[in-house]
N, C-alpha and C positions, 0 to 999 in steps of 0.2 A: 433481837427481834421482839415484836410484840407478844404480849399473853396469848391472845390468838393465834398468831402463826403456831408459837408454844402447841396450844390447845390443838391446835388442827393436825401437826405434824403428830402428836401424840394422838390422835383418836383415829387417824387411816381413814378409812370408808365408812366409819359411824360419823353419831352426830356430835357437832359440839354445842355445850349445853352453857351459859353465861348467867351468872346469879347476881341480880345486883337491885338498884331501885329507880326510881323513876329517870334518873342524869345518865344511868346507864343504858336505859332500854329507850333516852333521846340521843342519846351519841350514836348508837349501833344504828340506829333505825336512818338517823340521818345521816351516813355512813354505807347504807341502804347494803349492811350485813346482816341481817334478819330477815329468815324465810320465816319463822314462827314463832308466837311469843306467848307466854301466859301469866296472867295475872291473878296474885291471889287477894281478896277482898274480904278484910274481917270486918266486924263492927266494932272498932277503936278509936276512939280518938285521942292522937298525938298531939296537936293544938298546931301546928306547923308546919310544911311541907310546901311541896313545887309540884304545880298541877303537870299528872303525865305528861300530856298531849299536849302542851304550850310549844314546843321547837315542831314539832312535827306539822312538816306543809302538805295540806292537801291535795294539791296540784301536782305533787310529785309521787305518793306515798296511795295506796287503795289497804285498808283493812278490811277484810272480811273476817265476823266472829264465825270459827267452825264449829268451836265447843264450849256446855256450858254444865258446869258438876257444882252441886251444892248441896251443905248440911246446912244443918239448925246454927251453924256457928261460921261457917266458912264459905265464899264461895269462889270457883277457877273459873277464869275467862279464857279462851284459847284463840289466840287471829294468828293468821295469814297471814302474809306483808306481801304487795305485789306494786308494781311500780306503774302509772298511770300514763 
């Protein structure tokens, strides 16, 4: 079975929690296994990457940001997923 059945059989009635990076949080999303997501946002730059939100269709997919926590060096985004 998948990492996730894995994870969900193993967590019962709590939550399950998925750690990964942008290919991940566009699989899940488009998968439409994602009640909630967060993003952490430093000031780095890597030189390279895949923009988040290029898979994810709007037509299908509603973000709303609930929360938003920031330092002088970090800052978390927190959405919703709801289906449209």
């Amino acid at each position: 079975s998948s990492a996730l059945d894995q994870a969900r059989e193993a967590a019962g009635d709590r939550d399950v929690r998925i750690a990964g990076g942008a290919e991940t949080i566009q699989e899940y999303l488009d998968s439409c296994l994602i009640d909630e997501f967060s993003i952490t946002l430093a000031p780095v730059l890597f030189g390279t990457g895949i923009r988040l939100f290029d898979r994810v269709d709007p037509a299908r997919l509603a973000l709303d940001q609930t929360r938003t926590d920031t330092s002088s060096r970090v800052t978390h985004l927190t959405y919703t997923v709801g289906k449209r």
